[in-house]
C-alpha angles and dihedrals in degrees: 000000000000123000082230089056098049088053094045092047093045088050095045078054091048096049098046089057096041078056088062108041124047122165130230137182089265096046112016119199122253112215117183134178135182120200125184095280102014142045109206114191120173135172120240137189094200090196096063093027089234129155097222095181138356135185122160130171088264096054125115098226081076092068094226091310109167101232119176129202098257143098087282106046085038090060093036084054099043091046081061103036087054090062103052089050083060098049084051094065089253117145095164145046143168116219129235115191093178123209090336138092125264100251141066114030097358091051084046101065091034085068092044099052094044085057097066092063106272122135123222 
């Protein structure tokens, strides 16, 4: 298969999941991506067009902690990442998945996140 045709069938993915979530101030919307070093989740209200919150691997608040791409370093991230939504006053979030499938590492931060108390 192209390398044209993977992209264009990624993005059609993207965009049939994007149809389906939007964020508001009630219920932002969690967007999350995982690329082949880092894992990169934020926090958006579509309607203002307003980053609410934002951690990624890269990120200083981690105090130099080595985090992969994978289950473990999903669920070490989301744990983290749950905890700064609540700090942030969020009960409530909508999750975008993005292009991917719902299992492994994406399935991973969801239930990290959800056990910190906040509800899908």
């Amino acid at each position: 298969m192209k390398l044209e045709t993977k992209k264009n069938l990624e993005q059609k993915r993207r965009w049939r999941v994007r149809r389906k979530v939007r964020g508001t101030a009630e219920r932002p919307r969690l967007a999350v991506c995982f690329s082949n070093k880092h894992i990169y989740a934020q926090c958006i209200n579509d309607k203002l067009g307003v980053t609410l919150v934002a951690l990624c691997t890269t990120s200083k608040e981690l105090n130099g902690e080595k985090i992969l791409p994978n289950v473990a370093g999903a669920t070490k991230l989301g744990e983290k990442f749950g905890a700064k939504l609540k700090s942030a006053g969020v009960e409530a979030v909508v999750y975008d998945r993005g292009a991917r499938r719902y299992h492994g590492c994406v399935k991973a931060f969801a239930d990290a996140v959800r056990s910190t108390g906040i509800n899908f």
